[in-house]
Every structure is written in structure tokens, then in C-alpha cells.
N, CA, C and O of each residue as an XYZ file, in Angstrom:
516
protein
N     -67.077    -71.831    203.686
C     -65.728    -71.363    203.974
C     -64.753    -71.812    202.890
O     -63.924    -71.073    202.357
N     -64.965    -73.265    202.587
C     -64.197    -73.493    201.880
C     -64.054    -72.846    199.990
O     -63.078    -72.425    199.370
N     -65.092    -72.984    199.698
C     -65.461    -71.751    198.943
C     -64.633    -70.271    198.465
O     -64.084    -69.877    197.436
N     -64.856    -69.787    199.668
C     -64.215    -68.649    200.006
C     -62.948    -68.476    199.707
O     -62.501    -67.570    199.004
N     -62.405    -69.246    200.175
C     -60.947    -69.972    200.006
C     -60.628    -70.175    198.730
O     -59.557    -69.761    198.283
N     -61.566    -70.874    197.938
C     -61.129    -70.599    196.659
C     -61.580    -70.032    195.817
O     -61.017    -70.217    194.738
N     -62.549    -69.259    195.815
C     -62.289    -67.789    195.690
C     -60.991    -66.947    195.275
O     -60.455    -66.649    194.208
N     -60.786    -66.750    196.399
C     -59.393    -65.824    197.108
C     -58.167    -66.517    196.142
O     -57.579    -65.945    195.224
N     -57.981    -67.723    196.551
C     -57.273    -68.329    195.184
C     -56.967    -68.282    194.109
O     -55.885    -68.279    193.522
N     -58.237    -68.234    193.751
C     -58.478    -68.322    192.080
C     -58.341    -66.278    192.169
O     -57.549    -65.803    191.354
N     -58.912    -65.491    192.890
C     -58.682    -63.899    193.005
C     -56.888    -63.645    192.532
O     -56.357    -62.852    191.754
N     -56.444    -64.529    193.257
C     -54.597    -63.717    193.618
C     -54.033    -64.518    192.320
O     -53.137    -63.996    191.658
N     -54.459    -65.548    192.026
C     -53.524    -66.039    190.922
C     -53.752    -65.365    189.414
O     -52.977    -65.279    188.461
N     -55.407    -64.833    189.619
C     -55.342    -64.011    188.452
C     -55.034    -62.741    188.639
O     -54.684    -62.112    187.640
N     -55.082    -62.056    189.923
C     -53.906    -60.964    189.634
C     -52.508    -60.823    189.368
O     -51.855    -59.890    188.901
N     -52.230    -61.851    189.731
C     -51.188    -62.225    189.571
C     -50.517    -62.208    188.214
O     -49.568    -61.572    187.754
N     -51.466    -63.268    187.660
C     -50.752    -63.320    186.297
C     -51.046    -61.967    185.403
O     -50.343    -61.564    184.477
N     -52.084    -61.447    185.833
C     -52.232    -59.755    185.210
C     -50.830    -58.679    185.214
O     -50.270    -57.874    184.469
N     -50.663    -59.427    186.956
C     -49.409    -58.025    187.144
C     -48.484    -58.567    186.164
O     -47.989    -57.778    185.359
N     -48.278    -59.403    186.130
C     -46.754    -59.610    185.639
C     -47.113    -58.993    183.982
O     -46.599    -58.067    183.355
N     -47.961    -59.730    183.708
C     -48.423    -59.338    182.089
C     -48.542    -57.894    182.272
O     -47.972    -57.480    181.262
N     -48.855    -57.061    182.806
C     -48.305    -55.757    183.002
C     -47.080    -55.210    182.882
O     -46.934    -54.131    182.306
N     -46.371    -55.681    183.249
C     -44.764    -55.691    183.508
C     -44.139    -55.883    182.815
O     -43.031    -55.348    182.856
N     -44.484    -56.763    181.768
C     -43.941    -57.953    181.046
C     -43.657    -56.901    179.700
O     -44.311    -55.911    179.375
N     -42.230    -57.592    178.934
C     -41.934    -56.710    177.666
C     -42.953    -57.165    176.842
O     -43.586    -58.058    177.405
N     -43.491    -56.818    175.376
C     -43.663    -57.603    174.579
C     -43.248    -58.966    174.005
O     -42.065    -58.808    173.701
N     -43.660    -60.403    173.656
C     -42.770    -61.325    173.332
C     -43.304    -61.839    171.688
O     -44.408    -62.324    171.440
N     -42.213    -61.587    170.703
C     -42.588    -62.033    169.390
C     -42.801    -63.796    169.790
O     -42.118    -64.499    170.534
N     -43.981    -64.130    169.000
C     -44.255    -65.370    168.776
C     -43.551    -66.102    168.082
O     -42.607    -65.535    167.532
N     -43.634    -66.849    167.959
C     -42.529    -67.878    166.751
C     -43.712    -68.251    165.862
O     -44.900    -68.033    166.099
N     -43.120    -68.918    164.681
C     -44.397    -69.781    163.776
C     -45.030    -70.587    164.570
O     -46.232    -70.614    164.834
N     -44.127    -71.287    164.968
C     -44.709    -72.884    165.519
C     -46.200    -72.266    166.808
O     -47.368    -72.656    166.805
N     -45.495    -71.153    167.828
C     -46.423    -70.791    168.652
C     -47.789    -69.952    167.950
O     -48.875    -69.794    168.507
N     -47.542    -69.644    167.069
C     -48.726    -68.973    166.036
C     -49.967    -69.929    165.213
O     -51.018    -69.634    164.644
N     -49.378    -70.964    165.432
C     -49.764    -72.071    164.735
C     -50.419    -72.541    165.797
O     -51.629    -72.566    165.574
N     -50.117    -72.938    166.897
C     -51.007    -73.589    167.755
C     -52.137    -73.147    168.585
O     -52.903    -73.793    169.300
N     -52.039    -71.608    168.258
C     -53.409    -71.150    168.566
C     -54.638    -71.386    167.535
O     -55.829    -71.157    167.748
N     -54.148    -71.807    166.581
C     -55.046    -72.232    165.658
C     -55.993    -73.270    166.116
O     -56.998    -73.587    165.480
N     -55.676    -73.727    167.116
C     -55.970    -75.270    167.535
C     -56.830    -75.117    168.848
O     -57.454    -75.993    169.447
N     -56.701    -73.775    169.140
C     -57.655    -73.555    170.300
C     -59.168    -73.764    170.314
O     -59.670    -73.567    169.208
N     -59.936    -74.073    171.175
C     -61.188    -73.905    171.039
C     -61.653    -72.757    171.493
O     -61.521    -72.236    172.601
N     -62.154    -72.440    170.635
C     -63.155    -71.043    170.925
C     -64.411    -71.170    171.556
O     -65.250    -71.841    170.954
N     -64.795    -70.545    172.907
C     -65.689    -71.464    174.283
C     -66.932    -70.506    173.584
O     -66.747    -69.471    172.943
N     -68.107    -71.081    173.860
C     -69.335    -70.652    173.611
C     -70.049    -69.299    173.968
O     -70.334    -69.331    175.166
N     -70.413    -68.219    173.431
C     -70.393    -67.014    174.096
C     -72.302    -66.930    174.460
O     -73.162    -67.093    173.594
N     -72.611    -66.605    176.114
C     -73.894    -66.248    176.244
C     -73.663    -64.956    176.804
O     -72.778    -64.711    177.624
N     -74.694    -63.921    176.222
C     -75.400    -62.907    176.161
C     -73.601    -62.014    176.844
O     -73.291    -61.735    178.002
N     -72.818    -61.815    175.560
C     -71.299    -61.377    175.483
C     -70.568    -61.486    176.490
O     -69.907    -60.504    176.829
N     -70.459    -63.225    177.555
C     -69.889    -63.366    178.408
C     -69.368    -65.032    177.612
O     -70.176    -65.906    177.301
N     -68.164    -65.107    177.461
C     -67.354    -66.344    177.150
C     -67.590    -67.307    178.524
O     -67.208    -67.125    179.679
N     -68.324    -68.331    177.963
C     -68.427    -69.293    178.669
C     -67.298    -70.738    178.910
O     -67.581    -71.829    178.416
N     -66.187    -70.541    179.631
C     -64.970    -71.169    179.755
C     -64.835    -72.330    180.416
O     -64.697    -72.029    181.602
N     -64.788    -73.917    180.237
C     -64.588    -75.053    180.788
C     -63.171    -75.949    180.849
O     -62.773    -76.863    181.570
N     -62.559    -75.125    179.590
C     -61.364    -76.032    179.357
C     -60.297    -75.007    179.464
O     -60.388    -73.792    179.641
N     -58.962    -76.002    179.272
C     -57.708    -74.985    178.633
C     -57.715    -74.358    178.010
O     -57.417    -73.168    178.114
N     -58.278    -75.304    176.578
C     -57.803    -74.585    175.700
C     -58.825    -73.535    175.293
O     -58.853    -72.872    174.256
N     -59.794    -73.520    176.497
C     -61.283    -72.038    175.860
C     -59.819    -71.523    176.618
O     -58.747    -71.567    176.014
N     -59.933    -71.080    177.889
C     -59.356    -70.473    178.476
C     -58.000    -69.778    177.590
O     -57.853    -68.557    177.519
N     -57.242    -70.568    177.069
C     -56.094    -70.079    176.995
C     -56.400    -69.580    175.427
O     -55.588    -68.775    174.972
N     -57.651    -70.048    174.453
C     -57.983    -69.296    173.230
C     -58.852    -67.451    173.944
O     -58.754    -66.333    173.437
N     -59.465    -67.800    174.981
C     -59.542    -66.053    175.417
C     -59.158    -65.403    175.772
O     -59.678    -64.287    175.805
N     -57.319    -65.827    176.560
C     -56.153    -65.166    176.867
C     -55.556    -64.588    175.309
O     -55.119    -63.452    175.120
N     -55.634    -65.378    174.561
C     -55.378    -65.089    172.910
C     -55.996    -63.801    172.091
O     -55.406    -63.016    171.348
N     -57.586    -63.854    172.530
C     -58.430    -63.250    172.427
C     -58.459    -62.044    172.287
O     -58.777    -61.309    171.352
N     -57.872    -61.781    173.938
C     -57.871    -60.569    174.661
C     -56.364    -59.877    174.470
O     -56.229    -58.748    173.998
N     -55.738    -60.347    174.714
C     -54.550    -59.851    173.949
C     -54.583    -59.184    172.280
O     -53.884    -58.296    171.792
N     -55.401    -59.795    171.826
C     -55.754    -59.056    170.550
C     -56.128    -58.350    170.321
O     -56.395    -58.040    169.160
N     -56.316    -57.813    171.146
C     -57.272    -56.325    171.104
C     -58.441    -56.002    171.640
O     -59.159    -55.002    171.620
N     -58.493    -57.230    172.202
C     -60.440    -57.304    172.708
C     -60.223    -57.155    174.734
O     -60.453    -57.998    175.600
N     -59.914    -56.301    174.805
C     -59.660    -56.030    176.855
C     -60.612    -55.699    177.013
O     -60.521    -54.654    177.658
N     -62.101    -56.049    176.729
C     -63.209    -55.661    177.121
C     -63.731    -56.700    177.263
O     -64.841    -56.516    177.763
N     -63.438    -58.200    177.011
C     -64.389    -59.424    176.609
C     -64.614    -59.788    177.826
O     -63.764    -59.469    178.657
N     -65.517    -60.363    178.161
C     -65.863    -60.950    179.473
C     -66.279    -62.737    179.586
O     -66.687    -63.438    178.660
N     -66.076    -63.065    180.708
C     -66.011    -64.864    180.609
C     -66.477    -64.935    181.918
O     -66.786    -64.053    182.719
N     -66.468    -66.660    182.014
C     -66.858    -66.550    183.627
C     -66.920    -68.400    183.513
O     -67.688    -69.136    182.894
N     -65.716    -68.698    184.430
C     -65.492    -70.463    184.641
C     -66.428    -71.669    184.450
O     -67.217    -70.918    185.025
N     -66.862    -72.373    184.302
C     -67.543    -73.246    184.180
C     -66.887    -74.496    185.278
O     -67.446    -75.110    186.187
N     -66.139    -74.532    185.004
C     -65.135    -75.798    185.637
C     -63.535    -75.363    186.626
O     -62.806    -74.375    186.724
N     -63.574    -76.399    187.060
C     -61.815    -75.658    187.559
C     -60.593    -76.437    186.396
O     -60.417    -77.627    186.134
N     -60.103    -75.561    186.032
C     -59.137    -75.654    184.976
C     -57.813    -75.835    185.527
O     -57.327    -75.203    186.465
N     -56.997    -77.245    184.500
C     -56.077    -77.277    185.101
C     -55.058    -77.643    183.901
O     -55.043    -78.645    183.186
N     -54.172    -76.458    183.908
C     -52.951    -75.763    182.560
C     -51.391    -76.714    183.004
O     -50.309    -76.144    183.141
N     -51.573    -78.144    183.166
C     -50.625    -78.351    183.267
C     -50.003    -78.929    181.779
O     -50.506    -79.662    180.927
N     -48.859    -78.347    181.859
C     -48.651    -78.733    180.369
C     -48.745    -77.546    179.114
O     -47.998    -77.511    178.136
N     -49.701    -76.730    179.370
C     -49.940    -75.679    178.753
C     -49.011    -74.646    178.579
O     -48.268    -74.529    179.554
N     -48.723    -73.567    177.332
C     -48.220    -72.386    178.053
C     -49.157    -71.523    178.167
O     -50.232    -71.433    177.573
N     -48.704    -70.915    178.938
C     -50.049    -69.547    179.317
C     -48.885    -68.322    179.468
O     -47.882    -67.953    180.079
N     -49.927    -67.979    178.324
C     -48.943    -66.127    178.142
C     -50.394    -65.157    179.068
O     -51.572    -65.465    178.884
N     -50.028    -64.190    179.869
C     -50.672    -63.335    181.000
C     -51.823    -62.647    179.718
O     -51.667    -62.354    178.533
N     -52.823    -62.595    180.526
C     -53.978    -61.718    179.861
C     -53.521    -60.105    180.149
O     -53.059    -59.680    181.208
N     -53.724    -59.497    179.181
C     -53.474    -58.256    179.099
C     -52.181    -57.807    178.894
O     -51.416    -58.687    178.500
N     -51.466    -56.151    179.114
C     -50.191    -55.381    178.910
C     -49.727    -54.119    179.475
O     -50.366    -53.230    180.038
N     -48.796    -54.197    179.277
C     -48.833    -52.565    179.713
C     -49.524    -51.757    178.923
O     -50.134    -50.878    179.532
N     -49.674    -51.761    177.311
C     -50.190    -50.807    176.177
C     -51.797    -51.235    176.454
O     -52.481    -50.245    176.713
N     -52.573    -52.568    176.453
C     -53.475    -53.133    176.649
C     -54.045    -53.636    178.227
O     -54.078    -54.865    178.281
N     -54.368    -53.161    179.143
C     -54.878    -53.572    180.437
C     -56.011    -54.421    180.256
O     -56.874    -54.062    179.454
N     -56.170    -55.777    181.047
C     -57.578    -56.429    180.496
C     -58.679    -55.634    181.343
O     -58.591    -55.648    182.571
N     -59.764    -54.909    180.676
C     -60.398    -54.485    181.091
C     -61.754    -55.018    181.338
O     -62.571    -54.160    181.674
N     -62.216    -56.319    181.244
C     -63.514    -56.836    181.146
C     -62.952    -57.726    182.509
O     -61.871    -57.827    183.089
N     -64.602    -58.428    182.707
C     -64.844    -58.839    183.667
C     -64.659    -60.424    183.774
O     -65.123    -61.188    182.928
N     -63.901    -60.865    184.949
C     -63.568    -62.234    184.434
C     -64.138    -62.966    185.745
O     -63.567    -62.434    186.697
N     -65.075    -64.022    186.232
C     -65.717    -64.378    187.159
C     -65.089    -65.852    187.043
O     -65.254    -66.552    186.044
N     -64.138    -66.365    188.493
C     -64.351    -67.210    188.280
C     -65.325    -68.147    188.670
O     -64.896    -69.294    188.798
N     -66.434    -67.981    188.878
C     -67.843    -68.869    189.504
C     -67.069    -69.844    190.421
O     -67.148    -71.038    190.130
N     -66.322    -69.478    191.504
C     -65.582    -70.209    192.419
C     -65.100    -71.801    191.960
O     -65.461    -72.879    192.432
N     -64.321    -71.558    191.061
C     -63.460    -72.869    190.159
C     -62.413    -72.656    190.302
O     -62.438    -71.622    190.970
N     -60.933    -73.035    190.065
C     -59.876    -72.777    190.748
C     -59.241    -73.071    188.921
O     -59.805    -73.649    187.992
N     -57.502    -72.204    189.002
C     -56.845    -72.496    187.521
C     -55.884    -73.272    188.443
O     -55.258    -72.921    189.443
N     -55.962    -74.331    187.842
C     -54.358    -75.199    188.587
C     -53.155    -75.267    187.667
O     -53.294    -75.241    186.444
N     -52.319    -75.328    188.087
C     -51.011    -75.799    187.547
C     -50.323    -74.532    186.453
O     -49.603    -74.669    185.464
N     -50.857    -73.346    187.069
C     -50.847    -72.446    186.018
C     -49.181    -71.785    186.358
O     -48.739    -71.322    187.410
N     -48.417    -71.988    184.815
C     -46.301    -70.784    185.700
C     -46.606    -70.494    184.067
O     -47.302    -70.988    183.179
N     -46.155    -69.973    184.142
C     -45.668    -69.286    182.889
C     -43.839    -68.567    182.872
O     -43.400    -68.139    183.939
N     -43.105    -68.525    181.825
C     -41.915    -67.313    182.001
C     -42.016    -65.666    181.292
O     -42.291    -65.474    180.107
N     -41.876    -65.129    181.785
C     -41.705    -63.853    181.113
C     -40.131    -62.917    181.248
O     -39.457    -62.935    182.278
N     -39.787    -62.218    180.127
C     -38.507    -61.603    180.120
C     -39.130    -60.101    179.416
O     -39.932    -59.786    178.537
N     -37.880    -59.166    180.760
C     -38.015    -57.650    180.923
C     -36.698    -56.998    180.182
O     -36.213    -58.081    179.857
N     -36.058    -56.344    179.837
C     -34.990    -55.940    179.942
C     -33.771    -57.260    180.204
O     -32.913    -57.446    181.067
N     -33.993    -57.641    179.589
C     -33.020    -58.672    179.460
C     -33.080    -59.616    180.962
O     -32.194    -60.345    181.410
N     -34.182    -59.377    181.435
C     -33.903    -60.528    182.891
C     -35.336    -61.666    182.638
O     -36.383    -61.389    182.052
N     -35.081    -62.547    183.074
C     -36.325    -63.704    182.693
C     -37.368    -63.804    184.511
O     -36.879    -63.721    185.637
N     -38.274    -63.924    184.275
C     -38.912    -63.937    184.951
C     -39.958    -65.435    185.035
O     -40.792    -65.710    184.173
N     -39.717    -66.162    186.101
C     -40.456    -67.354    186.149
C     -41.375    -67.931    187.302
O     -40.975    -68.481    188.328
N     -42.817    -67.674    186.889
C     -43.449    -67.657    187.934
C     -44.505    -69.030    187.760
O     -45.040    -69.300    186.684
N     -44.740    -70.013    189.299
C     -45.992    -71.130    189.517
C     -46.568    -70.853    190.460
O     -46.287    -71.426    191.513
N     -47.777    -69.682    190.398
C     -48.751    -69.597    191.769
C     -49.193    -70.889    192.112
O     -49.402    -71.669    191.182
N     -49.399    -71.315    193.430
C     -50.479    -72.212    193.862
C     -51.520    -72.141    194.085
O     -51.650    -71.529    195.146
N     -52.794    -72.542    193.522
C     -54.022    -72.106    193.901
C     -54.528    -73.094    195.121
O     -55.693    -73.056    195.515
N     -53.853    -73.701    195.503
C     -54.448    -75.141    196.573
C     -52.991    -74.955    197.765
O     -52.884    -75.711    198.731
């Protein structure tokens, strides 16, 4: 049961952060934020499924996929927890993430991010617990 539960969790918070990244205008990066993806780790890929344990895999295949790659597929290793992190939404309106993302019942904690539409800011912290 409990399981299940987080599941469902870990289900709504990543739609979640999809919808909005749907929604969401484009946001120019700055240097400094361009720079620190440099620093990401890039998570180990088996048989073209990204194998994800940390933040920073995680938040280097949010990077990823935004780049052009809405087909890549991953699947949790661990329950991840983005406190501290920023996390810009996987996918777009021009780009939908289209691959398959499993979280092998692991939970993302501490995950808000902000996003701005038309001049209004948008600030969201699902709870997964």
C-alpha cells in the first residue's frame, strides 16, 4: 500500500512539473546558469534508458531533454531529494517530453521551482510525502 502511495506521488508531482513546463514562457539562461550545467553529472545509460540516482543525473536529464532529446528515457534508482537545487520543468509547449520516465517507486523531494508567463510569476512546492 504504501508503495502505491508513492507511486501516485512521485505520478502527480511529475505531472505536475510537466504541466507547468507546458505553460511556461520560454526563460533565457544567464551565463552563470549556463555554466552550472556544466557541472552536472551525466547518469549512466542501460540499453537507452538513463539510469538516475542523484540530483544532479536528474536535473543533467531535465537539461538533456529540454535540448532537444523528448524522447530519452530514465527510470529512478533512488528517491531524490532537490533541496537546494533549481529545477527548470522537463519539456514545453514547442517540445512535449515524450519518453518514458519510471519512477521505480522512489519519490523527488523538496522539488518548487518559479516560472513566469506573460508577465505573471508563477511559484510552485509539490509535496511528495
Amino acid at each position: 500500500m504504501r508503495r502505491k502511495r508513492l507511486n501516485q506521488a512521485l505520478s502527480m508531482v511529475l505531472a505536475f512539473s510537466m504541466a507547468f513546463g507546458m505553460a511556461a514562457a520560454p526563460v533565457t539562461a544567464s551565463a552563470s546558469e549556463e555554466m552550472e550545467t556544466e557541472f552536472l553529472s551525466e547518469p549512466a545509460e542501460t540499453n537507452g534508458i538513463y539510469q538516475i540516482g542523484t540530483s544532479d543525473e536528474l536535473r543533467w536529464f531535465g537539461e538533456h531533454v529540454n535540448s532537444g532529446n523528448a524522447d530519452a528515457n530514465a527510470v529512478l534508482l533512488a528517491d531524490i531529494d532537490l533541496s537546494g537545487a533549481e529545477w527548470v520543468p522537463i519539456g514545453s509547449p514547442d517540445d512535449p517530453y515524450t519518453g518514458v520516465f519510471d519512477g521505480g517507486n522512489f519519490e523527488i523531494l523538496n522539488l518548487s521551482y518559479i516560472l513566469q508567463r506573460n508577465g505573471v510569476v508563477y511559484s510552485a512546492n509539490p509535496r511528495g510525502r
